[in-house]
Each structure stands twice: as C-alpha cells, then as structure tokens.
N, C-alpha and C positions, 0 to 999 in steps of 0.2 A: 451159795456155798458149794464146793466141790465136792466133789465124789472123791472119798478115799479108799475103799476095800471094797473086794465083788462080794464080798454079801449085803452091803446095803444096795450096791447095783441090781443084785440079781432083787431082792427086796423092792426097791421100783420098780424094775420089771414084770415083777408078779403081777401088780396094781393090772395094769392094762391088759394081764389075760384075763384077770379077775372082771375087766369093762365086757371083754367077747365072751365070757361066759353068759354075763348077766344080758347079753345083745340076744345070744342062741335062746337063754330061758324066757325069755319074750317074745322070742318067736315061737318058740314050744309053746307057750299059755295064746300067743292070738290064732296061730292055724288051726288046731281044732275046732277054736270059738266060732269061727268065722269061714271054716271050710277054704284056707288059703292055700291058691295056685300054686302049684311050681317057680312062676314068675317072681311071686311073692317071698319063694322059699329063698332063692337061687339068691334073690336081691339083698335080702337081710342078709344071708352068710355070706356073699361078699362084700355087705358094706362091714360086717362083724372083723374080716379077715384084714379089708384094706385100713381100717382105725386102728387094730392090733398092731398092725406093719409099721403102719405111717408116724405112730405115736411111741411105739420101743427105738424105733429109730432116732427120733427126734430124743428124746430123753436117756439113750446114750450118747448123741453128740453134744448136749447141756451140760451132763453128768449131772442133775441135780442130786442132793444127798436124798429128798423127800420128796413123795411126790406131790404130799401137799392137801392139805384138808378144800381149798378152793377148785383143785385140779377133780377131787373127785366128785363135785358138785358138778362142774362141767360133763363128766365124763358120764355119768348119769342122766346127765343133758344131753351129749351123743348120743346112749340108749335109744333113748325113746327117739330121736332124731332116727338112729336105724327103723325103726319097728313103724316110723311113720313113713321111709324109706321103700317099706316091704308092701305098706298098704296102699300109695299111692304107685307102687309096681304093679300091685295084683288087680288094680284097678280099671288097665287097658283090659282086662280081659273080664270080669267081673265087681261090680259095682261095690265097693268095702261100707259097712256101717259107717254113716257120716258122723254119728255120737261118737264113734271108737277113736276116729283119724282127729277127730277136734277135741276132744277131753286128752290124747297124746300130745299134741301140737298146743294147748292152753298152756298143759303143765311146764314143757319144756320152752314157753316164751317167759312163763313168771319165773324158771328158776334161771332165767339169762341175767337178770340182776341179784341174783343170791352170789354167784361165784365171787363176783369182783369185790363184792363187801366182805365177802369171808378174808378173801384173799387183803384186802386193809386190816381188818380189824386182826388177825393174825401173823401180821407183817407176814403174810406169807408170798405178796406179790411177783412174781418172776416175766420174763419176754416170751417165756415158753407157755405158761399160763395165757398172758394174751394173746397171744397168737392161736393156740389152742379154741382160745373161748371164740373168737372171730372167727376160723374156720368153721366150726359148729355152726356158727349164725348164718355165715354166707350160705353154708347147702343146702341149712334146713329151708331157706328163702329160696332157693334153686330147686328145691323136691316138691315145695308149694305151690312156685311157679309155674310147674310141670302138670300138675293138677287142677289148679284154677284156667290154665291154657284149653283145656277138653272141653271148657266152658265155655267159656269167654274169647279164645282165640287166640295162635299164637305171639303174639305182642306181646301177652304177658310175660312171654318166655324173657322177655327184656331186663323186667327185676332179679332176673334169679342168674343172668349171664352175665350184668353191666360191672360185679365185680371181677369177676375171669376174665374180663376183655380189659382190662385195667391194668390187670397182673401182666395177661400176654404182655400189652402194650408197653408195659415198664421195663422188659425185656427188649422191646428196640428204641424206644426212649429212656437211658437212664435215669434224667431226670426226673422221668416222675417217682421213681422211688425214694426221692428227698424225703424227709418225714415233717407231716403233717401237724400245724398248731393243734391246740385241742379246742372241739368247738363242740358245746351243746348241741346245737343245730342240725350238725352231724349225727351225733347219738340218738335224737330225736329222730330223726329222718328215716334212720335205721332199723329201731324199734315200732316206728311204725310200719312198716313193710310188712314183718310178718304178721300183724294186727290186720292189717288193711286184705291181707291174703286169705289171714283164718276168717274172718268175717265175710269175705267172697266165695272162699268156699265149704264155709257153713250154708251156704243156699237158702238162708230164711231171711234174705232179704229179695226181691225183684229182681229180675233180669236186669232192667235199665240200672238200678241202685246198686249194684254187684259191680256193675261192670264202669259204673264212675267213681265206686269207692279204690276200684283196679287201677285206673284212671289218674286217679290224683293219687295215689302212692308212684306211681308209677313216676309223673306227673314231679313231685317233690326229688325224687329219687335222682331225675337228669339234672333240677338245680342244682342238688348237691355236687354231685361226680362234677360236675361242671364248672362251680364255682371253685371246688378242690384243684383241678386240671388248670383252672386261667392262674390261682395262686403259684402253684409250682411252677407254670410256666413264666409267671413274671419274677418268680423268684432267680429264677435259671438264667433267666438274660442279666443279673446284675455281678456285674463283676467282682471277682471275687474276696479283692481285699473290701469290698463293700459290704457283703452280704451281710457280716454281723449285724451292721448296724440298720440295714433295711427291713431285718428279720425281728428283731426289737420293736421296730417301729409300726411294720406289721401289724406282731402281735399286739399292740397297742389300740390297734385301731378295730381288731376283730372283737 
C-alpha cells in the first residue's frame, strides 16, 4: 500500500534508527564483556550506520505505509548479524569467546524462518521485506565465511562471495537477473550454509570433520548456483514468443 502523509513516513523511518540504536546498545553490552578492540568497535558502528542508510533509503523508494511486524523480526536479525560482524572483526586481532559468537549466530539462523511466517500469517508480505531478509542472510554467510577461513583456509571465502559474484555477474549478463522458479532445494541449500559454517566454527568438532563439513556446504552450494545459472541460461536462448510456454513446462518438471 502507499505512503500517503510524512508522518507516517517519518514514522517508518523512525523504525530503522530505532535497529542502529539497538545495533550501538549491543555493542555497548559485548565490549566491556569481552574487552573489544577498536577493530571490533569501528566495524559494528559502521555496519550500524551502513543498515541505517541502506534500509531508510530503500523504504523511501517503496514508500511502504508500515514497516511491518515481519521487517522487525528481520531487523533484529541484522542486530545480532552486526554484533557477530564486530566479533568476528575483533577477532583478527584477539580471539572473541567462541560461546558468545555461536549463541549470536544460533539465534539469528532460527529467527531466519520466523520473519517469512510472520510476514504470511499477517499478510504482511512485501519485495522489500524479501529482499531485506536475503541480504541479512547473504552477509551473515560472508562474516562466517570470513572466520571459519582463519581456520580452514581461504576457499571458504567461496560461500560467503559466490552470492556477490552472481550479482556482479548479472550486471554484464542480464540474463541472469530473469527470476527464478521456487525451489526447495534452493532454500535448503541455503539454510544449510550457515549451519554448516556455525558448526565449523564452533571448533568442537575435528580438524579433518570441520573442514568436510566446510567441504560439502560448500560442495552443495556450486550445485545449486549452478544448476540456477544452466536454467536461466537455457531459459534465455528460447525465443521469445516461446518462453511462456517453456517456462510452464519447466516448472512442471522441477
């Protein structure tokens, strides 16, 4: 629904200072706990400042009227996504409690399936919302990435890029920005990442068992992008008064 009068604008607005607020009061509560660097401070207040920017932006080009009981579930899910942002920063220079970083990264993988339901059961679903809740997901896999890599090497940096190099990519292939059937398999694939990540670097498994669980996400991860990539591309060579009907049959078969 559209935005009619700046005071319900300014009113979503509010929402997302009120996210950098609650981004700052979590880094206030873990840097004492935890004697956090500089690096650590520096990272949280700009991952606080660039969510603030990047998200009032977006939701005045939406105008949504509300911002949405599903968006702030999300958005609470960015939080902690910062705060795990700051501890896997402060980590090149000082080793963060590994309880800390995995009891933040647990919470924010189980409430990755809270949004979307709110967002059904509330008909409150929007394009801004999804997209929203997927960039969440993408970085938090690109911050774990980045950390399980100090370990294991970096290859793993592979799951936390392979969406950015997608995006680039669709930038000089339009094609791939066609939009995608929906596929379980996808969703699966995805939700395993960050599992497959928090469990490698949780470190209470083996070196060799760490680094095949890194392995086979990883592993799953290029069939997916992959199989995604040959669909859009066979979709793209049929010509066009065709496509309808190819796209039907498709999805018929996935």
């Amino acid at each position: 629904m559209a935005l009619n009068n700046t005071y319900d604008a300014r009113l979503v607005q509010q929402e997302t200072a009120v996210g950098a607020g609650a981004q700052i009061l979590l880094l206030a509560l873990l840097g004492p706990a935890i004697g956090m660097g500089p690096a650590g401070w520096v990272t949280g207040l700009v991952f606080a400042v660039a969510l603030w920017a990047v998200l009032s932006r977006a939701l005045h080009r939406s105008r949504l009227r509300s911002f949405g009981p599903a968006n702030r579930v999300t958005l609470g899910r960015a939080t902690l996504v910062g705060g795990v942002t700051a501890l896997v920063a402060d980590s090149f220079v000082s080793a963060p409690p590994v309880s800390l970083l995995v009891g933040l990264t647990a919470v924010a993988l189980l409430l990755d399936g809270v949004d979307g339901k709110v967002a059904r059961r509330t008909g409150t679903s929007t394009a801004l919302g999804a997209r929203f809740d997927m960039e969440v997901d993408a970085f938090l896999i690109l911050v774990l990435s980045v950390y399980v890599s100090m370990a294991l090497g970096p290859w793993v940096l592979l799951m936390g890029l392979m969406r950015y190099a997608f995006v680039a990519a669709a930038r000089v292939a339009p094609w791939l920005n066609a939009p995608l059937p929906p596929s379980m398999a996808r969703k699966t694939v995805a939700a395993m990442q960050g599992i497959c990540l928090l469990v490698a670097g949780a470190d209470l498994l083996p070196y060799v068992a760490n680094f095949g669980v890194a392995l086979l996400a990883l592993g799953l991860l290029v069939w997916s992008f992959g199989r995604d990539v040959l669909w859009l591309w066979r979709t793209s060579r049929v010509p066009a008064q065709a496509a309808p009907v190819a796209k039907v049959l498709e999805l018929a078969g996935r």
